[in-house]
Kinemage of the C-alpha trace (Angstrom):
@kinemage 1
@onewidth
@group {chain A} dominant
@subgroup {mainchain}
@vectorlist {calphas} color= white
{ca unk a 1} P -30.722 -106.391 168.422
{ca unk a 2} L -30.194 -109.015 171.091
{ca unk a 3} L -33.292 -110.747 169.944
{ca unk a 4} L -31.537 -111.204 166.481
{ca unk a 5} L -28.339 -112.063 167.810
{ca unk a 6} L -30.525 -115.192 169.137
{ca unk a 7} L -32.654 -116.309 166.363
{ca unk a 8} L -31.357 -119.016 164.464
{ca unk a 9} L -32.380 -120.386 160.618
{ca unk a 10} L -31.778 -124.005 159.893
{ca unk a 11} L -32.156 -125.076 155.927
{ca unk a 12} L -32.062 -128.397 154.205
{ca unk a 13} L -31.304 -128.827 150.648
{ca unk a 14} L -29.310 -128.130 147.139
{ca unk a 15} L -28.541 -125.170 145.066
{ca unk a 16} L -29.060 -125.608 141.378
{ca unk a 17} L -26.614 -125.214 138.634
{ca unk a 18} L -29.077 -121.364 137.597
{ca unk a 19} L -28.947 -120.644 141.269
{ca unk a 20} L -25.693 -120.857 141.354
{ca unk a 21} L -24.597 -118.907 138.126
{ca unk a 22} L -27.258 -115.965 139.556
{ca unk a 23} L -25.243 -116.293 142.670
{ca unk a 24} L -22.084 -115.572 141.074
{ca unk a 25} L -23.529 -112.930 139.479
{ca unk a 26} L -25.432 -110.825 142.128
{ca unk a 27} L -22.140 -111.682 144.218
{ca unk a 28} L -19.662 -109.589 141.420
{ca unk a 29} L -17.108 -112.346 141.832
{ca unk a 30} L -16.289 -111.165 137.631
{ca unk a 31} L -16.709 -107.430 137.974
{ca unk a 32} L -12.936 -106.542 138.560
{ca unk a 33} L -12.002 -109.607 136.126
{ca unk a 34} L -13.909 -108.502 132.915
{ca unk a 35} L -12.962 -105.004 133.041
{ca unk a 36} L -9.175 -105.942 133.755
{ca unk a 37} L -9.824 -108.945 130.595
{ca unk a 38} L -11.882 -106.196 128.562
{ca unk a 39} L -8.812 -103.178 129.033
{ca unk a 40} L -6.607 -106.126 127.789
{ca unk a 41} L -8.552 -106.741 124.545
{ca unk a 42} L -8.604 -102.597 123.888
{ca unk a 43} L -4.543 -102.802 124.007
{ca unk a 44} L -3.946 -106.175 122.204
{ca unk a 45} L -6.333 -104.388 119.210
{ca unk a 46} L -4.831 -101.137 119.654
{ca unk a 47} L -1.347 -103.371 119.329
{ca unk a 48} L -2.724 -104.515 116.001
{ca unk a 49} L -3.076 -101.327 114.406
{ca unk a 50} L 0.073 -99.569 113.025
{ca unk a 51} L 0.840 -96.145 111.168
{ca unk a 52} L 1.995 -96.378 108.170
{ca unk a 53} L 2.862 -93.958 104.897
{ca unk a 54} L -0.493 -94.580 103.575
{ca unk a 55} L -2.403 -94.513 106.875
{ca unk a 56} L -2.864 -96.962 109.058
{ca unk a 57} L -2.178 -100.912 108.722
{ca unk a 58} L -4.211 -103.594 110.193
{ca unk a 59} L -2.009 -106.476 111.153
{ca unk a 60} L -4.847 -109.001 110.959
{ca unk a 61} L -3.621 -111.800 112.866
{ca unk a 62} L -2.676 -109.571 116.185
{ca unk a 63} L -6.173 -108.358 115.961
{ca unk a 64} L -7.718 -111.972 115.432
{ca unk a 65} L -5.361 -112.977 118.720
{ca unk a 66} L -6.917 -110.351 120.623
{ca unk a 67} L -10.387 -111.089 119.699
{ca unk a 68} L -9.707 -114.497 120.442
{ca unk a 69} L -8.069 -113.351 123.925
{ca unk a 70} L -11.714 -111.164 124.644
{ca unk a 71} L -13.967 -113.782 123.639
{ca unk a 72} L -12.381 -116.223 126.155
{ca unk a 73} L -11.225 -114.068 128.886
{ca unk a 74} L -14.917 -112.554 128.610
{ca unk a 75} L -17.029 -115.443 127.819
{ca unk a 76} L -15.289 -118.870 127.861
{ca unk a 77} L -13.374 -118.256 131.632
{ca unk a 78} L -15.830 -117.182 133.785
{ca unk a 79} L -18.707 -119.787 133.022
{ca unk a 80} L -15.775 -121.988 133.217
{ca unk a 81} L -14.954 -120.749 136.687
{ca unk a 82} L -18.452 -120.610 137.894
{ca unk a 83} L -19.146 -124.673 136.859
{ca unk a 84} L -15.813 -125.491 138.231
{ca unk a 85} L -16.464 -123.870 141.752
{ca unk a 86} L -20.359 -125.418 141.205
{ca unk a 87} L -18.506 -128.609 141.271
{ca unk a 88} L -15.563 -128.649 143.984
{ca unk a 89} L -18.456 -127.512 146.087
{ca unk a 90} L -20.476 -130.172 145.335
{ca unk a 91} L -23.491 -127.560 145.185
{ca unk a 92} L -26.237 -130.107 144.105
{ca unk a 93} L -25.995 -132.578 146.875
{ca unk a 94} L -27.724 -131.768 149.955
{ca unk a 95} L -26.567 -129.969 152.667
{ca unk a 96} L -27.597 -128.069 155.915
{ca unk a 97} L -26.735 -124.623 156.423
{ca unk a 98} L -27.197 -122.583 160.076
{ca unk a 99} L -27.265 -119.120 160.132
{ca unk a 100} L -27.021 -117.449 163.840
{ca unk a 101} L -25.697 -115.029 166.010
{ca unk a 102} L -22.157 -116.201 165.438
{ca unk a 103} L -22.143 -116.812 161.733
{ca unk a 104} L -22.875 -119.490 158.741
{ca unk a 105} L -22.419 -122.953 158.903
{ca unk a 106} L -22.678 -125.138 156.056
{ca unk a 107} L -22.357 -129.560 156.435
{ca unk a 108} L -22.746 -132.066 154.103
{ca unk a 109} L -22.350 -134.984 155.385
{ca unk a 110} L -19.850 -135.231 157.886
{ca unk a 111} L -17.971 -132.517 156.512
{ca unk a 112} L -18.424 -128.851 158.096
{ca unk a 113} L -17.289 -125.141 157.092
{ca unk a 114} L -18.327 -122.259 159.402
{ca unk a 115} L -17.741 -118.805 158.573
{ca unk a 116} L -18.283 -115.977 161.736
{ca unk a 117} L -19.584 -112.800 160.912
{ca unk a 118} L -16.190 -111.192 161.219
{ca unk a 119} L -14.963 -112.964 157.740
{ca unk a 120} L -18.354 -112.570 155.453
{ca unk a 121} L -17.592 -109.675 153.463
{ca unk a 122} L -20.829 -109.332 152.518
{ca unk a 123} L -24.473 -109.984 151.606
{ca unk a 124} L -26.447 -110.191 148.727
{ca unk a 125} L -30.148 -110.803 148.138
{ca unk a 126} L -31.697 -111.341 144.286
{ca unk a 127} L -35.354 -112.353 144.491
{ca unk a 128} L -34.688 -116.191 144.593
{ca unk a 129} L -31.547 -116.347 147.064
{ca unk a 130} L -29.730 -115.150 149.947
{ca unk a 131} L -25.750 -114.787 149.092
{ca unk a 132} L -23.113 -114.554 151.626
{ca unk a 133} L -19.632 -113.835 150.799
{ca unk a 134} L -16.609 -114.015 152.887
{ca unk a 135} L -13.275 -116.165 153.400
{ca unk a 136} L -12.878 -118.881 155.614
{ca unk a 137} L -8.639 -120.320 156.518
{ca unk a 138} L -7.649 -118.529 153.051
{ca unk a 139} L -10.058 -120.004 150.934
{ca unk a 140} L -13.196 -117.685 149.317
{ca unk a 141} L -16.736 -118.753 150.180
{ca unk a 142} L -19.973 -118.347 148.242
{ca unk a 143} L -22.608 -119.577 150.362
{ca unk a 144} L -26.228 -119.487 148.729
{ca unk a 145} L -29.492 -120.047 150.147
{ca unk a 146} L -32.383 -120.485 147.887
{ca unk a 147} L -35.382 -118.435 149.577
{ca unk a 148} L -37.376 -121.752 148.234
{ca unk a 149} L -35.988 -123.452 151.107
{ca unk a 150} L -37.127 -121.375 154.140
{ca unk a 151} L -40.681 -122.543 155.619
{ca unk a 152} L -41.998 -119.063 155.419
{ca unk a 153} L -41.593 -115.233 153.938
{ca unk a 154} L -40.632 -113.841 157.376
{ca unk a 155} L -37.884 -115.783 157.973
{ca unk a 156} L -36.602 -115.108 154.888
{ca unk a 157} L -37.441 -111.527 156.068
{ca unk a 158} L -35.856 -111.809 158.982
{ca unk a 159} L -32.597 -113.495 157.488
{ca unk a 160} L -32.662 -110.201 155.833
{ca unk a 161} L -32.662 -108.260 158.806
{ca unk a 162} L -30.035 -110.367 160.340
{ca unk a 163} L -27.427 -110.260 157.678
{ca unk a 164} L -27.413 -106.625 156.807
{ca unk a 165} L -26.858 -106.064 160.360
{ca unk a 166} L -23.991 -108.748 160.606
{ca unk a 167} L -22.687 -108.383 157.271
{ca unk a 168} L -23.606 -105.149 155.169
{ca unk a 169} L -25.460 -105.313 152.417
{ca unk a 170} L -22.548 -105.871 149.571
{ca unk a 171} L -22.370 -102.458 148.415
């Protein structure tokens, strides 16, 4: 263990816009978000229905408003949310990321954000990236590492090996 505590990975380069939605993704920043939106829908239809002497009555426009409600809460928000967070972090330009003994540190430029292994919540792998989450001063951070980017397959492998020791494995 003392060895990995030691070893080091320095990257160079950008995340693309897919890398970044299949971040998101593997990550589960939605999960909690689309069942809460999808619950919603169920009442605001179930609102929409009535009983009446005959049966029951559709009140059409309460059920259009709540299948206007799912459709964005479910589809329109979170691609929303995902380009608007692919933005503020500037994901396309280049940056260098460090992962060590201590934690992840990501600069562009001659800006810096570290998180230590004590604030990544956890770790994610899909079969093109690496996906650390964790907060950092408040603020949630998705870092993603495109496996493109490492030199080799074993230190990919060994970033593995390193982060589900450090960080768990996201489950």
């Amino acid at each position: 263990m003392s060895d990995m505590r030691e070893t080091s990975f320095r990257v160079t380069g950008n995340v693309t816009r897919d890398e970044y939605t299949e971040a998101a993704r593997a990550a589960g920043l939605f999960r909690r978000g689309r069942a809460v939106a999808a619950l919603g829908t169920v009442f605001l239809a179930a609102a929409s229905v009535s009983p009446s002497p005959d049966g029951l009555t559709v009140h059409p426009v309460s059920l259009g408003i709540a299948l206007a409600y799912g459709l964005v809460v479910l589809l329109v928000l979170p691609r929303w949310a995902v380009a608007r967070g692919f933005r503020a972090g500037r994901a396309e330009e280049e940056k260098r990321a460090v992962v060590d003994g201590t934690g992840v540190e990501v600069s562009r430029g001659g800006e810096s954000q570290r998180i230590v292994w004590d604030e990544v919540r956890s770790y994610h792998e899909t079969p093109r990236l690496h996906v650390f989450t964790g907060r950092s001063r408040r603020r949630t951070c998705l870092v993603v590492l495109p496996k493109r980017l490492f030199t080799g397959p074993e230190e990919s492998e060994l970033l593995v090996a390193l982060a589900h020791a450090r960080a768990g494995d996201g489950a």
